[in-house]
PyMOL Python script that loads the backbone (N, CA, C, O; Angstrom):
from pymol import cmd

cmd.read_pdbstr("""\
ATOM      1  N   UNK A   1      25.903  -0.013 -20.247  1.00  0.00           N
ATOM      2  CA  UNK A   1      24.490  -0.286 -20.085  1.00  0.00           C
ATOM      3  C   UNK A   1      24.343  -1.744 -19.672  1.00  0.00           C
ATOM      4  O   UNK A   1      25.124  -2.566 -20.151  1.00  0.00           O
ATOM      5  N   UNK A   2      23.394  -2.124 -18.814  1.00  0.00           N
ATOM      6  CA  UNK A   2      23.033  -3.264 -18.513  1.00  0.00           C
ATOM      7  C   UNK A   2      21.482  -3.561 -18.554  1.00  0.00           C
ATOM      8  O   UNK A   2      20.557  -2.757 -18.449  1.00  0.00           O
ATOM      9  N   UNK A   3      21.447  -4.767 -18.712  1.00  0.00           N
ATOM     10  CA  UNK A   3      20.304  -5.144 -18.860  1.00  0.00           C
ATOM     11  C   UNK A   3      19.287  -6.381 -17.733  1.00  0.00           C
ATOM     12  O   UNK A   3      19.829  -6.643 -16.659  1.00  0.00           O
ATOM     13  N   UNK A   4      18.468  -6.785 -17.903  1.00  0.00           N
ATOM     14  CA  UNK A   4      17.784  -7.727 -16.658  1.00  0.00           C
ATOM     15  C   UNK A   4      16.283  -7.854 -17.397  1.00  0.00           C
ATOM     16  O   UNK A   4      15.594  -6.840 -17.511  1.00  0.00           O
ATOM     17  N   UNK A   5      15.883  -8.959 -17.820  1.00  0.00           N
ATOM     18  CA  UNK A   5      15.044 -10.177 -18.471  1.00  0.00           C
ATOM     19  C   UNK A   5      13.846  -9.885 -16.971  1.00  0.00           C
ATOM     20  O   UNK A   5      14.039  -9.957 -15.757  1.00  0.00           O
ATOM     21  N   UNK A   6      12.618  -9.546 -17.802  1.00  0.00           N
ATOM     22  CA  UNK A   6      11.212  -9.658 -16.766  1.00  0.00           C
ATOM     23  C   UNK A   6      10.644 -10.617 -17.205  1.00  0.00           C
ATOM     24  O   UNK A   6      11.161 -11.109 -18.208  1.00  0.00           O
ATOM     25  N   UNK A   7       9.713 -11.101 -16.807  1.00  0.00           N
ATOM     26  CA  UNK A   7       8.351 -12.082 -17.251  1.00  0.00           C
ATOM     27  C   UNK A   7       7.675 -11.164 -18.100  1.00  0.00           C
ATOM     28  O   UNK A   7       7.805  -9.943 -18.020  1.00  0.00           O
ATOM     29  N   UNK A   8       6.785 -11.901 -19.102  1.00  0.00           N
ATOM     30  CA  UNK A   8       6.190 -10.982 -20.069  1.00  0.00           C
ATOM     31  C   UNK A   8       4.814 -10.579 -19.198  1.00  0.00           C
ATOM     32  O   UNK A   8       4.003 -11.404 -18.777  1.00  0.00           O
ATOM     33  N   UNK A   9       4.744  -9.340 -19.049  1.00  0.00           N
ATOM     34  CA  UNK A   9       3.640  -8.524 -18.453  1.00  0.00           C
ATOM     35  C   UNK A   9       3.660  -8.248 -17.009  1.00  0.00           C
ATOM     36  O   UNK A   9       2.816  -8.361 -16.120  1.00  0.00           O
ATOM     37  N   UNK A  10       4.970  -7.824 -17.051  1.00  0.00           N
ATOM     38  CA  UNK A  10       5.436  -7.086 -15.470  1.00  0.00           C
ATOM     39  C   UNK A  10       5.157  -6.094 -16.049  1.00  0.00           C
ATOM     40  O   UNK A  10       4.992  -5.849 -17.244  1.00  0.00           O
ATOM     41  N   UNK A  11       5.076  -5.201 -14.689  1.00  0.00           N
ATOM     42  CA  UNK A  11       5.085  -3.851 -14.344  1.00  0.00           C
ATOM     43  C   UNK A  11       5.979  -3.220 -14.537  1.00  0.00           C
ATOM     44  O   UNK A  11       6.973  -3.915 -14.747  1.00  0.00           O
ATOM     45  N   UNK A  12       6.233  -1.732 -14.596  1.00  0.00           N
ATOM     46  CA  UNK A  12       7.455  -1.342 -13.921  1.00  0.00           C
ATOM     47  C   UNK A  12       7.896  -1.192 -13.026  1.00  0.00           C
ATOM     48  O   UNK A  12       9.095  -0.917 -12.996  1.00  0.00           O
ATOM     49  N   UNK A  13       7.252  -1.281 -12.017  1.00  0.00           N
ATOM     50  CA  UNK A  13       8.012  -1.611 -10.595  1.00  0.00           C
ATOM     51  C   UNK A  13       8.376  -2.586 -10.250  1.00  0.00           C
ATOM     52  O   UNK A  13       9.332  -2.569  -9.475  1.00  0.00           O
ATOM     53  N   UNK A  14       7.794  -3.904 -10.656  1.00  0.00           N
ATOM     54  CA  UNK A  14       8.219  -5.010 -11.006  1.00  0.00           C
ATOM     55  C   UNK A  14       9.896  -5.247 -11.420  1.00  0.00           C
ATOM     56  O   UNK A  14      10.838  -5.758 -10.815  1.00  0.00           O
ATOM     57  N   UNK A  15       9.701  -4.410 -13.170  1.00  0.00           N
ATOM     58  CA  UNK A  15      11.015  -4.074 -13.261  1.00  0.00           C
ATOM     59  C   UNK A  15      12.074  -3.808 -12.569  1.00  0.00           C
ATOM     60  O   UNK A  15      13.184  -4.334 -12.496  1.00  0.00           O
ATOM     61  N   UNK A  16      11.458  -2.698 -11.944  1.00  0.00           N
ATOM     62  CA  UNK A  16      12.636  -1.767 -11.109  1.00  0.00           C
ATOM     63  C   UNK A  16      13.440  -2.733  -9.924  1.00  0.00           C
ATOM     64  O   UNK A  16      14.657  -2.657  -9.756  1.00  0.00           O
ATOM     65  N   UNK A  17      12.410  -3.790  -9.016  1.00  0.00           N
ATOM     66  CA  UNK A  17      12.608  -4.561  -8.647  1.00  0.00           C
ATOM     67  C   UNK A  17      13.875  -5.599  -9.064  1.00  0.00           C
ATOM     68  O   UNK A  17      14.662  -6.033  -8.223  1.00  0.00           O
ATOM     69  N   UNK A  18      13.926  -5.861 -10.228  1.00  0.00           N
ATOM     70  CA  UNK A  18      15.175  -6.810 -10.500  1.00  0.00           C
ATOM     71  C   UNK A  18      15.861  -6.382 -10.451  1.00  0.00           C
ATOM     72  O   UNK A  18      16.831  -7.134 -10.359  1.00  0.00           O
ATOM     73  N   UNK A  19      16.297  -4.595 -10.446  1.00  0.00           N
ATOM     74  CA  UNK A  19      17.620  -4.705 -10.057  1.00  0.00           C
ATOM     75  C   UNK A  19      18.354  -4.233  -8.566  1.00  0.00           C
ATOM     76  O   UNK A  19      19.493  -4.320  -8.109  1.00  0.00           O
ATOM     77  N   UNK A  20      16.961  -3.651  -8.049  1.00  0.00           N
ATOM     78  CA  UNK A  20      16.794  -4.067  -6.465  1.00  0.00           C
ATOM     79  C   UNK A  20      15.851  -3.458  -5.850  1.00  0.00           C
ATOM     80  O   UNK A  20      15.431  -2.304  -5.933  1.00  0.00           O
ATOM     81  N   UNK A  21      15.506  -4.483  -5.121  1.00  0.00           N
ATOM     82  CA  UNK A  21      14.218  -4.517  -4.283  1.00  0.00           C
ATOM     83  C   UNK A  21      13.446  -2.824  -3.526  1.00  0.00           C
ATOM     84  O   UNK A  21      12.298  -2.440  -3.301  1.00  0.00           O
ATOM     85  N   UNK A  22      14.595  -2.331  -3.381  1.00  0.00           N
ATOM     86  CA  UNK A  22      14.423  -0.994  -2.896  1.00  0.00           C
ATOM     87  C   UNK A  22      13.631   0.160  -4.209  1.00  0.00           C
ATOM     88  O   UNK A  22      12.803   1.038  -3.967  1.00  0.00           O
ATOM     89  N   UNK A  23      14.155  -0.173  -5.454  1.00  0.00           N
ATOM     90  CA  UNK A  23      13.665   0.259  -6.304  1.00  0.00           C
ATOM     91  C   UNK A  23      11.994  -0.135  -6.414  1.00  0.00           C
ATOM     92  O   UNK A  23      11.067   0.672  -6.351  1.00  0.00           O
ATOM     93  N   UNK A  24      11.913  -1.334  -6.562  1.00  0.00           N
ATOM     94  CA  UNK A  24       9.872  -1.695  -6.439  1.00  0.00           C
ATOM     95  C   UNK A  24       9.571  -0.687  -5.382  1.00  0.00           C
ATOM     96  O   UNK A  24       8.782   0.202  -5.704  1.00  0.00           O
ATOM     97  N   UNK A  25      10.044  -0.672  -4.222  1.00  0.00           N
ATOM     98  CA  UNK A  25       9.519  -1.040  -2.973  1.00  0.00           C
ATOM     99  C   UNK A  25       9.155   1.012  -2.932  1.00  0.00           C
ATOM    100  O   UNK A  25       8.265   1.537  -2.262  1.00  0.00           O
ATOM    101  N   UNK A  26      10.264   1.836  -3.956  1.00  0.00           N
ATOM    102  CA  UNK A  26      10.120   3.279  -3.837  1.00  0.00           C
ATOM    103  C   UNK A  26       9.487   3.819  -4.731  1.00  0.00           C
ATOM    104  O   UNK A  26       9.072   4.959  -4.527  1.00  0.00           O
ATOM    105  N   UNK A  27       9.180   3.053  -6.202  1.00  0.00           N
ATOM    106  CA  UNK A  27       9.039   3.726  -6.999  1.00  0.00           C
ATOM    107  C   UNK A  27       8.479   4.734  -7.380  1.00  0.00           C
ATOM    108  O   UNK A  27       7.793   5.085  -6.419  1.00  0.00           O
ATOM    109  N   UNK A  28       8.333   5.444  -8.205  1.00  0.00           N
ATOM    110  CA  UNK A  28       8.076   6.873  -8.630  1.00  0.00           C
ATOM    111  C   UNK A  28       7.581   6.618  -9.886  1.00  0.00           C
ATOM    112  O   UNK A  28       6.475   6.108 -10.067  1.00  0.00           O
ATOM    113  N   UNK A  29       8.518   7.024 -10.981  1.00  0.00           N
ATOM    114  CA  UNK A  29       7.835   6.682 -12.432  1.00  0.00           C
ATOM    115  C   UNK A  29       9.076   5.917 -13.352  1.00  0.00           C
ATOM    116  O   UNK A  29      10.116   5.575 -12.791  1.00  0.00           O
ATOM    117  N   UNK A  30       8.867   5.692 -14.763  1.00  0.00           N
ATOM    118  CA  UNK A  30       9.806   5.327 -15.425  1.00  0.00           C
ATOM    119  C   UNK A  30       9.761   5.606 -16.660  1.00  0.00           C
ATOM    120  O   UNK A  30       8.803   5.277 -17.360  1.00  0.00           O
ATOM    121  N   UNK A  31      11.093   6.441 -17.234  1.00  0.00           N
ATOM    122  CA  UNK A  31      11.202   7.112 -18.434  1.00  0.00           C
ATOM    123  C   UNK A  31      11.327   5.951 -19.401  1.00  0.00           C
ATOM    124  O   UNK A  31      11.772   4.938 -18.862  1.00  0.00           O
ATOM    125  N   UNK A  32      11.143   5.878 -20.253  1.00  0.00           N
ATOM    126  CA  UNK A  32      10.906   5.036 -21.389  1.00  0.00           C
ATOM    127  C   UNK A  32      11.121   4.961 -22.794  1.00  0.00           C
ATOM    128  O   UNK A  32      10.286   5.483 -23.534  1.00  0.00           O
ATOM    129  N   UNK A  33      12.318   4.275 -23.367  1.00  0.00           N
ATOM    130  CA  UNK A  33      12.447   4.955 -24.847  1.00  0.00           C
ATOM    131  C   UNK A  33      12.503   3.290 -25.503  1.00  0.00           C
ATOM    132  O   UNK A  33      12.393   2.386 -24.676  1.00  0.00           O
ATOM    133  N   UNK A  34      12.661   2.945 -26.862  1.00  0.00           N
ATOM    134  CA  UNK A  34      12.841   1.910 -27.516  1.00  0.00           C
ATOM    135  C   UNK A  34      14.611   1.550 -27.808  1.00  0.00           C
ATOM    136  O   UNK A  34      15.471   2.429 -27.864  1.00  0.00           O
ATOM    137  N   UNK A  35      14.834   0.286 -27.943  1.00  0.00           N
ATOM    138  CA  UNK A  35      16.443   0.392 -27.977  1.00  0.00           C
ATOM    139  C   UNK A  35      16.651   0.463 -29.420  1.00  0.00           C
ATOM    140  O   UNK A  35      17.843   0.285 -29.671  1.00  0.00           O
ATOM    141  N   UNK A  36      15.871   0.676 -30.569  1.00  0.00           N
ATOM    142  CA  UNK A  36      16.452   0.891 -31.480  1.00  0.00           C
ATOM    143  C   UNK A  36      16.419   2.846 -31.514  1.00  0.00           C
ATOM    144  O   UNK A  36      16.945   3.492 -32.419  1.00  0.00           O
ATOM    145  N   UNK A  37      15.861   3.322 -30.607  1.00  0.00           N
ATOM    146  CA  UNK A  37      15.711   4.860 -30.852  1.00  0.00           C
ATOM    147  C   UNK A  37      16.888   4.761 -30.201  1.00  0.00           C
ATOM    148  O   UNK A  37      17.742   5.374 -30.842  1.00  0.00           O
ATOM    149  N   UNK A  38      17.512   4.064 -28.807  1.00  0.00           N
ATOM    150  CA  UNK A  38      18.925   4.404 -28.351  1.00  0.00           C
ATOM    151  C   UNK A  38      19.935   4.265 -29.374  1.00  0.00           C
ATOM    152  O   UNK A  38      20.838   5.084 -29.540  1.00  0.00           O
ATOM    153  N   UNK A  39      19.782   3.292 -30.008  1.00  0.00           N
ATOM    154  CA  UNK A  39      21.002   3.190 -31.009  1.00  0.00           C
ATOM    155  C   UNK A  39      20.866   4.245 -32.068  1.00  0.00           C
ATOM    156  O   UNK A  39      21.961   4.713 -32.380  1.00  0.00           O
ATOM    157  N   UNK A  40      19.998   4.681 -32.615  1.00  0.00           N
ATOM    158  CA  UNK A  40      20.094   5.581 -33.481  1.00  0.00           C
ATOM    159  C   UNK A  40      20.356   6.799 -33.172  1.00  0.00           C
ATOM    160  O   UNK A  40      21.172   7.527 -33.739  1.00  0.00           O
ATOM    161  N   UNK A  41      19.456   7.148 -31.975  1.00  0.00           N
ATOM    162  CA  UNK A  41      20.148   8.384 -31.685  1.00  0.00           C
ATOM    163  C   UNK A  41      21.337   9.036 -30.555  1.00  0.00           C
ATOM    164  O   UNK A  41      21.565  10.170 -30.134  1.00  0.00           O
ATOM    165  N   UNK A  42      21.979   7.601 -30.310  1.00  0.00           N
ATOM    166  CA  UNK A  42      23.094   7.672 -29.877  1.00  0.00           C
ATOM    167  C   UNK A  42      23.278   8.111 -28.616  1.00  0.00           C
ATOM    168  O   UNK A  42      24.150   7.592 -27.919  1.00  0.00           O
ATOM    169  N   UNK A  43      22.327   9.331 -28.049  1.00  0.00           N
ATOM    170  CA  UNK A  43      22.570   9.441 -26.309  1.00  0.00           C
ATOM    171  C   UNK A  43      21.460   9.780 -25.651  1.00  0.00           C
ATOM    172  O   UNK A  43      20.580   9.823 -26.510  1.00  0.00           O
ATOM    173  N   UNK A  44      21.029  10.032 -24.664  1.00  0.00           N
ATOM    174  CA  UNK A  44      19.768  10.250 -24.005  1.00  0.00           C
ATOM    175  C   UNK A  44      19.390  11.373 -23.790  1.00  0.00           C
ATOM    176  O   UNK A  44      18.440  11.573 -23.033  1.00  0.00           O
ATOM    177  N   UNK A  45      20.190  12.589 -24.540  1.00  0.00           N
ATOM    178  CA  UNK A  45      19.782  14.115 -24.789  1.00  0.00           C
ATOM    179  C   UNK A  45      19.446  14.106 -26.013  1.00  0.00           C
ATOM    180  O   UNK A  45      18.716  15.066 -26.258  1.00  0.00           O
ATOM    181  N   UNK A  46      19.741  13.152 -27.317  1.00  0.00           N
ATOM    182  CA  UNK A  46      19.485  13.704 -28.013  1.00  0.00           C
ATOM    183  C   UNK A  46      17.845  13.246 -27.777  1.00  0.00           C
ATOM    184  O   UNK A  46      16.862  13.972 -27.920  1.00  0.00           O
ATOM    185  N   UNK A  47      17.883  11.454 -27.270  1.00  0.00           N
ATOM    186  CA  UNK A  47      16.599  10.830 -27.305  1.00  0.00           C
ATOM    187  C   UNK A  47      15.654  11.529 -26.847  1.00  0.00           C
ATOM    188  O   UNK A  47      14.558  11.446 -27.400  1.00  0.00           O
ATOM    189  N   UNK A  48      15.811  12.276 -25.875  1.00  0.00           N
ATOM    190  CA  UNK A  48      14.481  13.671 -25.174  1.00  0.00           C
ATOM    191  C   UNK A  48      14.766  14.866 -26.158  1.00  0.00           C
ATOM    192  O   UNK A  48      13.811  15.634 -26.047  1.00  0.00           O
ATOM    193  N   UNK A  49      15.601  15.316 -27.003  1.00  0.00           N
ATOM    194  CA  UNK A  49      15.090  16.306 -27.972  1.00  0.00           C
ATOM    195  C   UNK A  49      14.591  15.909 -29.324  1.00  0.00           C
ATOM    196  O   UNK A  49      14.368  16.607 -30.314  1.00  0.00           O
ATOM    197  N   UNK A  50      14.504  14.990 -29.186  1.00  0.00           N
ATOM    198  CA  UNK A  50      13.425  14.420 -30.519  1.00  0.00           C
ATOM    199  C   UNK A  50      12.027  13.359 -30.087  1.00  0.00           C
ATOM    200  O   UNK A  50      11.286  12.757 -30.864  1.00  0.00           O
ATOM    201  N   UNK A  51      11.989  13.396 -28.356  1.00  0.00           N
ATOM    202  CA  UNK A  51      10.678  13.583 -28.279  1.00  0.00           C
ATOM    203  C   UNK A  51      10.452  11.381 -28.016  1.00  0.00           C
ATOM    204  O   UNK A  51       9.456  10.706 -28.278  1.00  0.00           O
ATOM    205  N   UNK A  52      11.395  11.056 -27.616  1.00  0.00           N
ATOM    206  CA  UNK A  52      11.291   9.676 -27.769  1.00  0.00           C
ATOM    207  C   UNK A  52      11.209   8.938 -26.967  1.00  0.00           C
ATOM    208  O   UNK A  52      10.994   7.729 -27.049  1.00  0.00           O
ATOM    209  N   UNK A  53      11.446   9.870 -25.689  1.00  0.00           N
ATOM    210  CA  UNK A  53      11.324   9.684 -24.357  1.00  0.00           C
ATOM    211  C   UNK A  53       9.934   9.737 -23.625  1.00  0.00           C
ATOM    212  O   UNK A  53       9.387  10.839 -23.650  1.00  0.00           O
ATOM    213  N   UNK A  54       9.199   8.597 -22.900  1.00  0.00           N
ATOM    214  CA  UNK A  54       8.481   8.529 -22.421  1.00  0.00           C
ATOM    215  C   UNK A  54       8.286   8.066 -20.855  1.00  0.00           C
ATOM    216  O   UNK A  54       9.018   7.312 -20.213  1.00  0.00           O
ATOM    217  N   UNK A  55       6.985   8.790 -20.388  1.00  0.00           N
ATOM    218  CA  UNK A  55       7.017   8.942 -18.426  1.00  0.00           C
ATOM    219  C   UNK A  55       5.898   7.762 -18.548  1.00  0.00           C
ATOM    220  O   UNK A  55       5.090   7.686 -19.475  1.00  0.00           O
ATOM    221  N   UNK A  56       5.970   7.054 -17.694  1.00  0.00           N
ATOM    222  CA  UNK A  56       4.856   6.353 -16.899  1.00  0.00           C
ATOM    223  C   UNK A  56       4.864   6.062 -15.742  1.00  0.00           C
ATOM    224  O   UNK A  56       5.829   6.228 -14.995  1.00  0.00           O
ATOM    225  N   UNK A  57       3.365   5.401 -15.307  1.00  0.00           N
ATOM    226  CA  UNK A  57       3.773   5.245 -13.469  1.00  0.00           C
ATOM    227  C   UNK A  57       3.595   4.061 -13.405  1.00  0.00           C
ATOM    228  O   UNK A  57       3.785   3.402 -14.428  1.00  0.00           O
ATOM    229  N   UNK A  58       3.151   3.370 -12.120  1.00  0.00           N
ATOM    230  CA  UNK A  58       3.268   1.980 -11.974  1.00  0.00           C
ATOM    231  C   UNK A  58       2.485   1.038 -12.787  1.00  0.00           C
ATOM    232  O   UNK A  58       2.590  -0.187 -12.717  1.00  0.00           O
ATOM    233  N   UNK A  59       1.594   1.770 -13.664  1.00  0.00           N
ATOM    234  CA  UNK A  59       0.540   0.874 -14.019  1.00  0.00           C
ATOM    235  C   UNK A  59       1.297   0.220 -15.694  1.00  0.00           C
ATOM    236  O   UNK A  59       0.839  -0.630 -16.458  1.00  0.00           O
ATOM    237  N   UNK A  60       2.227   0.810 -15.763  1.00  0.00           N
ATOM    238  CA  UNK A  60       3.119   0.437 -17.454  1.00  0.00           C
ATOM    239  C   UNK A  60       3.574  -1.196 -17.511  1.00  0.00           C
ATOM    240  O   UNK A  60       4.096  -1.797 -16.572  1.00  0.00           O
ATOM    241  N   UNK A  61       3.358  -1.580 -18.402  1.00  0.00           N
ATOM    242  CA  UNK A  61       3.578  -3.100 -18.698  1.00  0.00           C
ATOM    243  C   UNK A  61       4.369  -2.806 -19.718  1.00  0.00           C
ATOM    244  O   UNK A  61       3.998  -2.292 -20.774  1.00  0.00           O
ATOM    245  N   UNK A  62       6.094  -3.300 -19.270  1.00  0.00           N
ATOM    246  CA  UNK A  62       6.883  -3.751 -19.817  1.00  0.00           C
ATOM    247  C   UNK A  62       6.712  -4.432 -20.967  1.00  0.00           C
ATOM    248  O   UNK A  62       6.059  -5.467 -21.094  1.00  0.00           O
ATOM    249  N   UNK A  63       7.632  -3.520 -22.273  1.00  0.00           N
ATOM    250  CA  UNK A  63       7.370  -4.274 -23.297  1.00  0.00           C
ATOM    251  C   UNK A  63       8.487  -4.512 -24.254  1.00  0.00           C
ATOM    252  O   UNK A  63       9.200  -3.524 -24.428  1.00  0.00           O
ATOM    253  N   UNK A  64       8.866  -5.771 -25.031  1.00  0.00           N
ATOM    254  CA  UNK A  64      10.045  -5.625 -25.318  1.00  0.00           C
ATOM    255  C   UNK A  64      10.802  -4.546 -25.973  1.00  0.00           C
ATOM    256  O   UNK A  64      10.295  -3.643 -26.638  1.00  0.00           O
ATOM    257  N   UNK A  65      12.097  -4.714 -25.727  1.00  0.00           N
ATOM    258  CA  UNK A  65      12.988  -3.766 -26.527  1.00  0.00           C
ATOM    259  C   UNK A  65      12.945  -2.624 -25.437  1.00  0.00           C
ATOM    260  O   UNK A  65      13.730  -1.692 -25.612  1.00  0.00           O
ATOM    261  N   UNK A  66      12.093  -2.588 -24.301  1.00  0.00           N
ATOM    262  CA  UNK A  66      12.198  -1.004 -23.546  1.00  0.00           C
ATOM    263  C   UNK A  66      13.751  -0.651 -22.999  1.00  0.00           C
ATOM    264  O   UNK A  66      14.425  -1.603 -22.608  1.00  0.00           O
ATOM    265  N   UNK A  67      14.302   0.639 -22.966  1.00  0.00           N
ATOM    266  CA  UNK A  67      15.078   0.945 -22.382  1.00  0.00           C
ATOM    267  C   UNK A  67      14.009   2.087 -21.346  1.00  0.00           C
ATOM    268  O   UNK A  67      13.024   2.801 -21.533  1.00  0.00           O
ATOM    269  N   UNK A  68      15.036   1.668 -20.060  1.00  0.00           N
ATOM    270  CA  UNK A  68      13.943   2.024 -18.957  1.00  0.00           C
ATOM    271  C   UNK A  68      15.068   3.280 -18.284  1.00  0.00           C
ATOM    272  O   UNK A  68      16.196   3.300 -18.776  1.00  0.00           O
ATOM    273  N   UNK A  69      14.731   4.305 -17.166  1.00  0.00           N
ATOM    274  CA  UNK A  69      15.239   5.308 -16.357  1.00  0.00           C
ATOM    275  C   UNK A  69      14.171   5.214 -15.384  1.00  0.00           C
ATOM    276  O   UNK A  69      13.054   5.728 -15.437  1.00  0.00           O
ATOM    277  N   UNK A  70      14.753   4.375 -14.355  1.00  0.00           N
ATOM    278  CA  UNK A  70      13.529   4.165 -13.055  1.00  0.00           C
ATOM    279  C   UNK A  70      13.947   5.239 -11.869  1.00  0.00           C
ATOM    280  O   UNK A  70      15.074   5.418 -11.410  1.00  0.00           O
ATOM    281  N   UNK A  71      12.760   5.877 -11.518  1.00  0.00           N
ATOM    282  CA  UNK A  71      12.794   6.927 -10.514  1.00  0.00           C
ATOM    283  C   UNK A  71      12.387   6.482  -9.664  1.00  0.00           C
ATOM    284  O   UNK A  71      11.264   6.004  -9.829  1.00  0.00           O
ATOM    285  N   UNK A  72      13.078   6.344  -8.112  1.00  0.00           N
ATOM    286  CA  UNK A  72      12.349   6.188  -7.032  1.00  0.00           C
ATOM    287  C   UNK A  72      12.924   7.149  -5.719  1.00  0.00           C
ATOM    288  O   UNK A  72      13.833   7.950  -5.935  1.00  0.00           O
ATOM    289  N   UNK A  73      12.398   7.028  -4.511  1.00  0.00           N
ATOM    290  CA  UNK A  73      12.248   7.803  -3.481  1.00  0.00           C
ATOM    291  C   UNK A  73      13.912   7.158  -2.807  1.00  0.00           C
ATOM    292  O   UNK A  73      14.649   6.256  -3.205  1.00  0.00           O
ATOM    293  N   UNK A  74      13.991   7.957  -1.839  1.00  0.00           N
ATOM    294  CA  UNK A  74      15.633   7.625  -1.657  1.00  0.00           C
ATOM    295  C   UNK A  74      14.831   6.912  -0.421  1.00  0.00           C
ATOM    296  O   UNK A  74      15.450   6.271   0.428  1.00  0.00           O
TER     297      UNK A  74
END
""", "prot")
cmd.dss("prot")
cmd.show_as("cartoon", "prot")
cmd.util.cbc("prot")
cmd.orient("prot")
């Protein structure tokens, strides 16, 4: 897993942006969980069968601790 530091009250496309430009520039939506729900529940099937997983679209303001799954257009 890797990570990449936003300004406080980016977007998520914003986000998606830091880790490349093509990502802002396509985006779609972004799944959304907390990193202490990653650590606890250990993988990202279990994190969507207990419901911890969350969709948003561009309008989401990054907030700490997010673990992000950015969707964009090829």
């Amino acid at each position: 897993m890797s990570s990449w530091f936003v300004e406080k009250g980016a977007t998520a496309p914003i986000a998606a942006g830091k880790i490349h430009s093509s990502f802002e520039k396509k985006f779609i939506r972004a799944e959304v969980c907390k990193v202490d729900d990653w650590v606890q529940c250990g993988s990202e099937d279990k994190i969507r069968a207990r419901g911890k997983m969350q969709t948003y679209g561009k309008d989401y303001i990054m907030q700490e601790n997010d673990v992000v799954f950015f969707h964009h257009s090829a």
